[in-house]
C-alpha positions as CSV (number, residue, x, y, z in Angstrom):
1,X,25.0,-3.8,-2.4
2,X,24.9,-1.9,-5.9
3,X,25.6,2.2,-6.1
4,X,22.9,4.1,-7.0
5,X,23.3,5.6,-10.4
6,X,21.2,8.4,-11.2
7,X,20.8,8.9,-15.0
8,X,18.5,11.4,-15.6
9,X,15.4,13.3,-14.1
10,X,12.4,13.5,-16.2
11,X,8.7,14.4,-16.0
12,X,6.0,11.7,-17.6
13,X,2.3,11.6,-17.1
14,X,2.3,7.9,-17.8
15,X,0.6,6.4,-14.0
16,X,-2.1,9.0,-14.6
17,X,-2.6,7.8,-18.4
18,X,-2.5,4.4,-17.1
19,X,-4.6,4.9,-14.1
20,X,-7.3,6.8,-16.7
21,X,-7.7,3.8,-18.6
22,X,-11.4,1.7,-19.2
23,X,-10.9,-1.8,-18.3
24,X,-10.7,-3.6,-21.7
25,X,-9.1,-6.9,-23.0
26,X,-5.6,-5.2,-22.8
27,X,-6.1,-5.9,-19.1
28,X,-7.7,-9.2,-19.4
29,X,-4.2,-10.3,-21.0
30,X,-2.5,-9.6,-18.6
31,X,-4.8,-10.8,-15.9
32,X,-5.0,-13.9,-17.8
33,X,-1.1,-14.4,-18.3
34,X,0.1,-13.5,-15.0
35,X,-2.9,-14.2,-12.3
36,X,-2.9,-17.9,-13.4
37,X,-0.1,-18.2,-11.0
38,X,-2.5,-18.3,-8.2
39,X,-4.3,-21.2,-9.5
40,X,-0.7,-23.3,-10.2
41,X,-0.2,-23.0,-5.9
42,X,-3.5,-23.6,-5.2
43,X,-2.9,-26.7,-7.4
44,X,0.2,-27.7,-5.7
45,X,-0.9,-27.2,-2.3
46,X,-4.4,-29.1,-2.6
47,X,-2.9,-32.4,-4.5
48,X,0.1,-32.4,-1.5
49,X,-2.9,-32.6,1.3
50,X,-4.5,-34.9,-1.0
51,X,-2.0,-37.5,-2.1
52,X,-0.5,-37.5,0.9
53,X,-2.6,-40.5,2.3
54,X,-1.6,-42.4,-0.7
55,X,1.9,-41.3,-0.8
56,X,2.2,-42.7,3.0
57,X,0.4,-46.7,2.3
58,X,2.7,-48.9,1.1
59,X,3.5,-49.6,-2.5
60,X,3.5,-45.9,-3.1
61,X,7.0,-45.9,-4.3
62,X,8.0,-43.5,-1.7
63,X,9.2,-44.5,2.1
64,X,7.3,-41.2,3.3
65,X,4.5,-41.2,5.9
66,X,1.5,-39.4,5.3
67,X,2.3,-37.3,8.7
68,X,5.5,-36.1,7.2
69,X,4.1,-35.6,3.8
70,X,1.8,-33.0,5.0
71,X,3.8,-31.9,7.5
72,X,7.9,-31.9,6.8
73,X,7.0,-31.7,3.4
74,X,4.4,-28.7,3.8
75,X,7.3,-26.9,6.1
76,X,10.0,-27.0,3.3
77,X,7.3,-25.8,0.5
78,X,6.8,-22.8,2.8
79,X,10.5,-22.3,3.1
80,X,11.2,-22.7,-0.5
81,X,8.6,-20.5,-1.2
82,X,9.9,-17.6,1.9
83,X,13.5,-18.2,0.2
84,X,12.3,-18.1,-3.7
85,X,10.3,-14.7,-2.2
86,X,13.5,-13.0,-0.9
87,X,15.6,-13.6,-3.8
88,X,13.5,-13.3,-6.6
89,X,12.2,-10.2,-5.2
90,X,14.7,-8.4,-5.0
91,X,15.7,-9.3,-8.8
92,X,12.5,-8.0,-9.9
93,X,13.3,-4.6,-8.1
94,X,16.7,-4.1,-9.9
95,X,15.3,-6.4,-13.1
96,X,12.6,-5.9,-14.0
97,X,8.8,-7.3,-13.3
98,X,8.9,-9.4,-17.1
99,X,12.3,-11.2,-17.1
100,X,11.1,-12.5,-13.4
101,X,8.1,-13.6,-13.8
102,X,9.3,-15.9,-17.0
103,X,12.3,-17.0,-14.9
104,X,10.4,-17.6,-11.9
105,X,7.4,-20.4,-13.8
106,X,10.2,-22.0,-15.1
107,X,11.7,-22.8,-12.1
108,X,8.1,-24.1,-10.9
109,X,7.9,-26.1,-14.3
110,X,10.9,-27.3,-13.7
111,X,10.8,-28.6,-9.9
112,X,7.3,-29.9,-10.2
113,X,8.2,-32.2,-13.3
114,X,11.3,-33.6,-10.8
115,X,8.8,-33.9,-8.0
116,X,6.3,-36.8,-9.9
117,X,9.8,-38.4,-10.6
118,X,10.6,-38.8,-7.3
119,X,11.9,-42.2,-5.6
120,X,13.7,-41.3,-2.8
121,X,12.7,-38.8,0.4
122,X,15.3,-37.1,-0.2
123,X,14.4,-36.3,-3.8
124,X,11.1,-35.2,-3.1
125,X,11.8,-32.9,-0.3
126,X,14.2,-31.4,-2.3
127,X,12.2,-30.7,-5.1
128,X,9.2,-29.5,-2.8
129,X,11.6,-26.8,-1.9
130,X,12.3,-26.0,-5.2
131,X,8.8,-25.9,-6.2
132,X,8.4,-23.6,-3.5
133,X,11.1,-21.5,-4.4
134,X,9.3,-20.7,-7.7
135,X,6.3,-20.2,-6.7
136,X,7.6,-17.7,-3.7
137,X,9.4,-15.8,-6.2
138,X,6.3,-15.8,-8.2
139,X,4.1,-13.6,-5.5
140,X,7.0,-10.9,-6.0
141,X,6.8,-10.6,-9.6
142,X,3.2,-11.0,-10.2
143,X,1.9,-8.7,-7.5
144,X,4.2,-6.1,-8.2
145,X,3.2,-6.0,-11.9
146,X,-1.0,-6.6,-11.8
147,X,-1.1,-3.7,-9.3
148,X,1.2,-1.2,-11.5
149,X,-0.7,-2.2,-14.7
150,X,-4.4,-2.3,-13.6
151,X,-6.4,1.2,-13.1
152,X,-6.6,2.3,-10.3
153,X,-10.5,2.5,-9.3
154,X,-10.1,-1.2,-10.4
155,X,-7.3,-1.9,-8.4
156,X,-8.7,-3.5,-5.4
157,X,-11.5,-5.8,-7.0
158,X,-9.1,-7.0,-9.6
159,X,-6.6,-7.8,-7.1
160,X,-8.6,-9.8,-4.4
161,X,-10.1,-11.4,-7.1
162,X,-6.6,-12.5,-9.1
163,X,-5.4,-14.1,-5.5
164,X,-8.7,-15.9,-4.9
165,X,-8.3,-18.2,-7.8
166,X,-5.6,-19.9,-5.6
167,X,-8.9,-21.5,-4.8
168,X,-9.8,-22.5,-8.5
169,X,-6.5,-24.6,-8.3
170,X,-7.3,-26.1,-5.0
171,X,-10.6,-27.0,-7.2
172,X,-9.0,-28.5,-9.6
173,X,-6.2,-30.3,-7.6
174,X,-9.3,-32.4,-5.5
175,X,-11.1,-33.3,-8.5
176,X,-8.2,-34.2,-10.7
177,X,-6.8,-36.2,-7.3
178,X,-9.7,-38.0,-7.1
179,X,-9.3,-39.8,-10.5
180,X,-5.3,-39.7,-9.9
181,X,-5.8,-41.6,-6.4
182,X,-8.4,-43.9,-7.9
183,X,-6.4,-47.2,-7.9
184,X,-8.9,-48.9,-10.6
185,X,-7.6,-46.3,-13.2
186,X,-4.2,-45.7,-11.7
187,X,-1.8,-47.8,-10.0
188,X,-0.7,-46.7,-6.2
189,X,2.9,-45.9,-7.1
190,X,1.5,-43.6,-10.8
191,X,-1.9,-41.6,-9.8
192,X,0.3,-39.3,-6.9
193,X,2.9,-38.7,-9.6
194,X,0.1,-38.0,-12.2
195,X,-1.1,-35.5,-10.0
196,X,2.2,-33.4,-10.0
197,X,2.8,-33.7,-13.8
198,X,-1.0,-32.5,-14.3
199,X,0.7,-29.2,-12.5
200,X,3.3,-29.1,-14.9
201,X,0.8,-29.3,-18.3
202,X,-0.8,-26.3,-16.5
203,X,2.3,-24.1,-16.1
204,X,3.4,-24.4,-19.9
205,X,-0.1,-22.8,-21.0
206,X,0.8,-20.4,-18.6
207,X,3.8,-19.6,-19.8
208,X,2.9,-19.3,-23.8
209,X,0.6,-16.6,-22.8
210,X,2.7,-15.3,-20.5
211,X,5.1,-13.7,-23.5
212,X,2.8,-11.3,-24.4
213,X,2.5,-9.6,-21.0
214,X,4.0,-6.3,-21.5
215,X,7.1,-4.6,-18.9
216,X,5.9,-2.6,-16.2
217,X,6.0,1.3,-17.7
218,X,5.9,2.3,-14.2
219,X,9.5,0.2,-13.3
220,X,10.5,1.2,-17.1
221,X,10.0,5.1,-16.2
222,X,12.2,4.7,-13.1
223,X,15.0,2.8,-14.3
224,X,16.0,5.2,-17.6
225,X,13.8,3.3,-19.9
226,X,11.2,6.1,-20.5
227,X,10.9,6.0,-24.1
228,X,10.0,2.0,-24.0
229,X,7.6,2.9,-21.3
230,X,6.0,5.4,-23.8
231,X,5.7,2.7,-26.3
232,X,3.7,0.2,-24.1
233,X,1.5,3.0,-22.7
234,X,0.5,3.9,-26.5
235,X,0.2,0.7,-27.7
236,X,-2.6,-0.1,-24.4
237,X,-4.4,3.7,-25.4
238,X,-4.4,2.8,-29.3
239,X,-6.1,-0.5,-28.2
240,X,-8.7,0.8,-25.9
241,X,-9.5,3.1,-27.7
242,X,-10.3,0.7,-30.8
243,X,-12.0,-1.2,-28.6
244,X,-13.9,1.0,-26.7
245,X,-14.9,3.5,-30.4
246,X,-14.0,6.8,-28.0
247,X,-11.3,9.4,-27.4
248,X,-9.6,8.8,-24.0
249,X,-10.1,11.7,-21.6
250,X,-6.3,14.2,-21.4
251,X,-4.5,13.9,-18.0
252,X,-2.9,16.7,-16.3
253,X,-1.0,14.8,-14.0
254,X,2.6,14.2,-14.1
255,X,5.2,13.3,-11.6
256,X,9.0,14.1,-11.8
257,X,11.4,10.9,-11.6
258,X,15.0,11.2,-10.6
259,X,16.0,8.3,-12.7
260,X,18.4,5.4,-11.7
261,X,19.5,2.3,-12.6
262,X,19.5,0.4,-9.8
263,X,18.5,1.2,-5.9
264,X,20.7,-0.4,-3.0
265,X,18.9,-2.9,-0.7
266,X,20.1,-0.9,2.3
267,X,17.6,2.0,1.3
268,X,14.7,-0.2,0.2
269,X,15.0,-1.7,3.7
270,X,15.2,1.5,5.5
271,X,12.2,3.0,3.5
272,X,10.4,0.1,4.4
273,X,11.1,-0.3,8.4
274,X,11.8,3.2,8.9
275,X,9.6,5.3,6.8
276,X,7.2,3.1,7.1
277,X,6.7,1.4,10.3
278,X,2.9,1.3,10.5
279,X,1.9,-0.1,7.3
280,X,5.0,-2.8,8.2
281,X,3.3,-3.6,11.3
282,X,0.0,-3.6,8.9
283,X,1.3,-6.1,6.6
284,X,3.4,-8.4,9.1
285,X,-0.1,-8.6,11.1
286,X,-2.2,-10.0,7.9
287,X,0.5,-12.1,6.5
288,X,1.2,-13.6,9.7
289,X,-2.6,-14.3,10.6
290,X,-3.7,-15.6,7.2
291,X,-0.3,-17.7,6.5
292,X,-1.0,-19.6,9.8
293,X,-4.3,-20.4,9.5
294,X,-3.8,-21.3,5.7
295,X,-1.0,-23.3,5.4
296,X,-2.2,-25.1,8.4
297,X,-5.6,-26.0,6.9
298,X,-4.8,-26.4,3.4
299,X,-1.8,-28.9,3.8
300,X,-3.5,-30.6,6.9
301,X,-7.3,-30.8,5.8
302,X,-7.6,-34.1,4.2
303,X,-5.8,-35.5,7.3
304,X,-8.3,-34.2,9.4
305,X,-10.9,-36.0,7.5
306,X,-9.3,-39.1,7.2
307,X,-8.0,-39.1,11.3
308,X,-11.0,-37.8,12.7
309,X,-13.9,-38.8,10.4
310,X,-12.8,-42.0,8.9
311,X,-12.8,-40.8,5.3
312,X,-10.8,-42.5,2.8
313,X,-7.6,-40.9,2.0
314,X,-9.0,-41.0,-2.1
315,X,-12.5,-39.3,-1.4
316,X,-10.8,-36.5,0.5
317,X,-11.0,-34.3,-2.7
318,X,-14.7,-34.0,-2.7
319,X,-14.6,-32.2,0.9
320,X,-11.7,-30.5,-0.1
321,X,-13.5,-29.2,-3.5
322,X,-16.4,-27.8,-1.8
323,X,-14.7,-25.3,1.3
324,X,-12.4,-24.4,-2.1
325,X,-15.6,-23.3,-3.9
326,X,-16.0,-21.4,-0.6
327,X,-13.2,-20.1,-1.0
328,X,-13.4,-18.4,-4.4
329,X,-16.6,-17.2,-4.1
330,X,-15.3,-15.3,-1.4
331,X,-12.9,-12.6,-3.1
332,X,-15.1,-12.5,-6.4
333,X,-18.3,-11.4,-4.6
334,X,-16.7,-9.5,-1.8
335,X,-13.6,-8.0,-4.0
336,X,-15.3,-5.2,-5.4
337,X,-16.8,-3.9,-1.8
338,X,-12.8,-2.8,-1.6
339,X,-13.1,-0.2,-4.0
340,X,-16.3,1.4,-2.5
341,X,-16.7,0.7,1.1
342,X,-12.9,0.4,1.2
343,X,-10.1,-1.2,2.4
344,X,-10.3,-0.1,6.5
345,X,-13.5,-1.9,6.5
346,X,-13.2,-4.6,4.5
347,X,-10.0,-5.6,5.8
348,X,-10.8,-5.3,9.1
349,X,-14.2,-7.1,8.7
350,X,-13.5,-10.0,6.7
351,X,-10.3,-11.3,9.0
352,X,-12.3,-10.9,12.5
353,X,-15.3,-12.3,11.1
354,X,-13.6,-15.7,9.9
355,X,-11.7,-15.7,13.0
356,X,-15.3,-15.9,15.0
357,X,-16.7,-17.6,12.6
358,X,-13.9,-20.3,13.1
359,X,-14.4,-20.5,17.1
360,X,-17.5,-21.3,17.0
361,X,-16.8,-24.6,14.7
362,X,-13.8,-25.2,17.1
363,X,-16.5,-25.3,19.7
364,X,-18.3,-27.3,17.7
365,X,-16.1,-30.0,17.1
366,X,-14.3,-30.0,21.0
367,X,-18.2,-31.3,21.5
368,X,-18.1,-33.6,18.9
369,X,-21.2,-31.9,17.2
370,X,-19.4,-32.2,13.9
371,X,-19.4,-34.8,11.4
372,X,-17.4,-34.6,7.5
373,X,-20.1,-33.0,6.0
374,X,-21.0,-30.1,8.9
375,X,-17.1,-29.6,9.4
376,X,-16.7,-29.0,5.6
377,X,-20.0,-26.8,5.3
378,X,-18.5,-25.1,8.7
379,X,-15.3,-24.5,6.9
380,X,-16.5,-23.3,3.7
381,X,-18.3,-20.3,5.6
382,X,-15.4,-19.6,7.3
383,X,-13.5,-19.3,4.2
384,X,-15.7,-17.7,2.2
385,X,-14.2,-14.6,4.6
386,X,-10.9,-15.3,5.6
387,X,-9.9,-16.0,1.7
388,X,-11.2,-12.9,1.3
389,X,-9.2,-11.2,3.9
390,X,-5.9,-13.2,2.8
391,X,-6.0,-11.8,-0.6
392,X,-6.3,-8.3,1.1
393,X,-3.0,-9.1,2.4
394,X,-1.3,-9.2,-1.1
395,X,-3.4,-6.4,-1.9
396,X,-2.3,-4.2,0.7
397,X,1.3,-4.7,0.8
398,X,1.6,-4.8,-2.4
399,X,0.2,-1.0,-2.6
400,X,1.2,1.0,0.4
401,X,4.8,0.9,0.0
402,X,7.1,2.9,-2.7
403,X,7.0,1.8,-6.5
404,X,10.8,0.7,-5.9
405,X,10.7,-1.1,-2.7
406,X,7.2,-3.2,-4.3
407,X,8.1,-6.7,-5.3
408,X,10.5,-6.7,-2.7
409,X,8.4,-5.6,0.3
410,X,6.0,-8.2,-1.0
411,X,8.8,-10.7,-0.4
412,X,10.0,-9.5,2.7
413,X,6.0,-10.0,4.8
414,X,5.5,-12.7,2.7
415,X,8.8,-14.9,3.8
416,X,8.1,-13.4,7.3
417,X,4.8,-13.8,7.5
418,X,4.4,-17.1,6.0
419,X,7.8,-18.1,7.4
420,X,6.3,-17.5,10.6
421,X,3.0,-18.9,9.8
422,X,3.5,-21.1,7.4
423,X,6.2,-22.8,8.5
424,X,5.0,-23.5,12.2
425,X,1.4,-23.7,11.2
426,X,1.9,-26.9,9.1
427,X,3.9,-28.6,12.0
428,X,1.5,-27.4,15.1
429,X,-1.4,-28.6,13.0
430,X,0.0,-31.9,12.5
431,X,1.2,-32.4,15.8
432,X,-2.5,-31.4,16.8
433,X,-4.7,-33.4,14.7
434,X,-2.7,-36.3,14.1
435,X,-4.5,-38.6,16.8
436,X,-7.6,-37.4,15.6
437,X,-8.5,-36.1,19.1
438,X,-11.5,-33.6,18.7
439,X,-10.2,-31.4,21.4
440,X,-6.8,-31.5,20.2
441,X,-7.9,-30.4,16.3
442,X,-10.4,-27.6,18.3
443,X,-7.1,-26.3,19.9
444,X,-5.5,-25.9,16.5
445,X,-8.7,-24.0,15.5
446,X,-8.6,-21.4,18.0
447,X,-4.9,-20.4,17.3
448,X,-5.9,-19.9,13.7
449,X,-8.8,-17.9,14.4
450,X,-7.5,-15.9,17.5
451,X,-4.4,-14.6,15.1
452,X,-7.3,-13.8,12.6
453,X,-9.0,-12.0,14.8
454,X,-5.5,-10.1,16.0
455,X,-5.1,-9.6,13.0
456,X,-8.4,-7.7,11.7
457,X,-7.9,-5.5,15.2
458,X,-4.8,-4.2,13.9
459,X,-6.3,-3.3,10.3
460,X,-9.2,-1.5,11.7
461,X,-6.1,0.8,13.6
462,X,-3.4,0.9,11.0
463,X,-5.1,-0.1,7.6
464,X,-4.5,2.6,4.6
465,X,-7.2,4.3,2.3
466,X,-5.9,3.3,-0.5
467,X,-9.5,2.6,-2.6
468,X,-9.4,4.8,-6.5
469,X,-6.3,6.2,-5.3
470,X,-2.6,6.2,-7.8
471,X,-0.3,4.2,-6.4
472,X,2.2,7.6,-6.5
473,X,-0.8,9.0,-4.6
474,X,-0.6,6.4,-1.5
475,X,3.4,6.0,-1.3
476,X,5.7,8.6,-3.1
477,X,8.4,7.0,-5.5
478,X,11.7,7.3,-3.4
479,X,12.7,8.8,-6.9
480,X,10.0,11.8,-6.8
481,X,11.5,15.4,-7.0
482,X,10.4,16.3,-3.9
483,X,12.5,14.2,-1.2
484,X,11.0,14.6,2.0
485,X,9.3,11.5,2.9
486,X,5.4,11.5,4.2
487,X,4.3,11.0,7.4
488,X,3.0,6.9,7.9
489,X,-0.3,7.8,8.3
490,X,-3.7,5.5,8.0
491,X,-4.7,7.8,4.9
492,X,-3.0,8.3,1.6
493,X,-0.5,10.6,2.8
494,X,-2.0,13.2,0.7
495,X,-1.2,14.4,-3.2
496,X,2.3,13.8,-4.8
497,X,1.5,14.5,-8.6
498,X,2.2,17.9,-9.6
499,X,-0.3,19.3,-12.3
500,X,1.3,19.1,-15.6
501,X,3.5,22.2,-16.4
502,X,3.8,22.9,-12.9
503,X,7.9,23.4,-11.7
């Protein structure tokens, strides 16, 4: 544990001049550069459910069954990824948001690359943690950095949206697995490893735009770096402003930071249990409900298909592409509803929706009324919700906590969440729908869709206005002048930016 230095107390206006912005290709940047991370997971995740069929028949150059593929394998992504979380997020606290999220893709580029090289069980299992361990530090990083960049009546929309292209990889991971898994173009042992490296090409693109995504201002303010803050904040206004051919409205907001270099993990933890313990119940509820279901599906789809329907283990991809289209519509046609109707609402509505929505097609299948294509066409309408609520989990926890607990609160209900959920799910699932028993894979259903429905309950209780309002505005810095902590209500907690000028 670090002391807490405090360097200096200032006063800056710069969330309100960032919060005032127009959304312009400033934004698209860094949308571009740092939301592509969501489509690198979805890619991973997809071409494991895919290729595990192949990876399992012999000849495949791996002594791995299909079952443990999707399931062992699945189990220690979600660790990697709950470990890579925890560490990494904490780093980008006391870091930085910039140096993280460069550090964190390479350790993706770096542990996908050794997985399509793999030869032994070991080997790969290893690697899948790694690659897991990037990727989890990646949600930290990323998160913490869309939501402190983007305005804030374009918060929500912006955000759902950046976390549904998960599902624009998973589109991408069928299709290209289809032609990877297709032994008259690629031998048995290659396509799989093909698949991996295609993940790799991906995250180097990434990463050469990446470089000219711009430090946090808000983390830069906090942590004595003010005048490089002012620098970025400028540079944005000049180039709105040339973009846009008009003045940008004055601010007279500011808020007054007690600057410090670094902020012990004891107090981040206590701001976030103690000072907080509705919106932790909040966020543990929606991470825990959305990792189940998901890392359940996802990894264990295509084995559904292949146990219970009889469809080859290479044509999987097609079903998979279609409930992923599903799943993207989802958060760009519903994402926007967040900044108008609101969060409450839409939080609430989209998780106990897809949780009905999914027990009626586990009814469906316990009577055998289901074939590939009405299970995948059931799916994709239960998706198109519950990718929209899943994204609202990101979105929320990334939001309702204070600027200097962010990428690490992120962490913390993502590993637990997903560590609960995501590393049980894939297991359960497996165990479930193995045999191919329709009862057995109905069973599965209903345990994602009753924690989805849980879930939505608790966000229609506990969930936080947060729609067009600063991020200052829905959790005081632990910085702020004014100590005293808010009461953990539902709403916003009420103002915390002093007009400018004001003592």
């Amino acid at each position: 544990m670090s002391r807490e230095i405090q360097t200096a107390t200032i006063k800056t206006d710069i969330p309100a001049r960032l919060d005032r912005l127009p959304f312009s290709r400033w934004h698209w940047t860094i949308l571009i550069g740092l939301g592509t991370v969501w489509i690198l997971d979805g890619l991973e995740v997809t071409i494991v459910g895919n290729v595990a069929g192949r990876i399992g028949e012999p000849g495949s150059g791996l002594n791995i069954s299909a079952a443990n593929v999707s399931g062992i394998g699945a189990t220690i992504y979600v660790l990697g990824a709950c470990s890579g979380a925890l560490f990494f997020g904490w780093l980008t606290d006391r870091l930085g948001r910039k140096k993280l999220f460069m550090i964190t893709l390479a350790v993706y580029l770096l542990a996908t690359a050794m997985t399509a090289l793999s030869f032994t069980p070991a080997w790969f299992f290893f690697f899948r943690f790694m690659t897991g361990f990037g990727i989890g530090g990646e949600y930290a990083a990323i998160n913490s950095a869309i939501d402190e960049l983007i305005p804030s009546k374009h918060r929500g929309r912006v955000d759902i949206a950046v976390n549904g292209t998960y599902w624009l990889g998973a589109i991408g991971g069928a299709l290209l697995s289809i032609v990877a898994l297709n032994e008259s173009i690629f031998p048995g042992n290659v396509g799989w490893r093909i698949s991996f490296g295609l993940g790799v090409v991906l995250g180097i693109v990434i990463l050469l735009v990446r470089r000219n995504v711009p430090e946090s201002p808000r983390w830069l303010m906090i942590h004595g770096r003010e005048e490089e803050a002012e620098r970025i904040v400028e540079a944005a206004e000049r180039k709105v402003q040339e973009e846009t051919g008009e003045p940008l409205p004055p601010v007279d907001e500011t808020i007054t930071i007690r600057q410090r270099k670094s902020i012990g993990i004891v107090t981040i933890a206590r701001t976030i249990v103690a000072r907080y313990p509705k919106r932790t119940v909040l966020g543990l509820s929606l991470f825990i409900g959305q990792a189940f279901l998901y890392n359940a599906i996802t990894f264990g789809y295509a084995n559904i298909l292949t146990r219970l329907f009889g469809v080859a283990p290479g044509h999987t991809g097609y079903y998979f592409a279609v409930i992923a289209a599903g799943n993207l519509l989802g958060p760009l046609l519903l994402g926007p509803l967040f900044d108008t109707i609101g969060r409450r609402a839409m939080i609430s509505g989209t998780y106990v929706l897809s949780g009905v929505l999914l027990l009626v097609t586990a009814l469906l299948t316990k009577n055998g009324s289901l074939n590939a294509t009405t299970m995948t066409a059931c799916w994709c309408v239960v998706l198109f919700f519950a990718s929209t609520g899943a994204s609202s989990a990101y979105l929320t926890v990334s939001e309702v906590f204070p600027m200097e607990t962010r990428a690490l609160a992120i962490a913390v209900f993502f590993a637990v969440g997903t560590g609960v959920g995501g590393a049980v799910g894939p297991l359960v699932f497996s165990s479930l729908t193995k045999a191919g028993d329709p009862s057995k894979v109905a069973l599965a259903f209903t345990i994602g869709a009753l924690l989805m429905i849980a879930a939505g309950i608790v966000a229609f209780f506990l969930a936080v206005r947060a729609e067009r309002q600063s991020l200052e505005d829905i959790a005081r810095p632990l910085t702020a002048e004014d100590d005293e902590a808010p009461a953990d209500t539902t709403g916003s907690g009420g103002p915390r930016i002093a007009p400018a000028g004001a003592s």
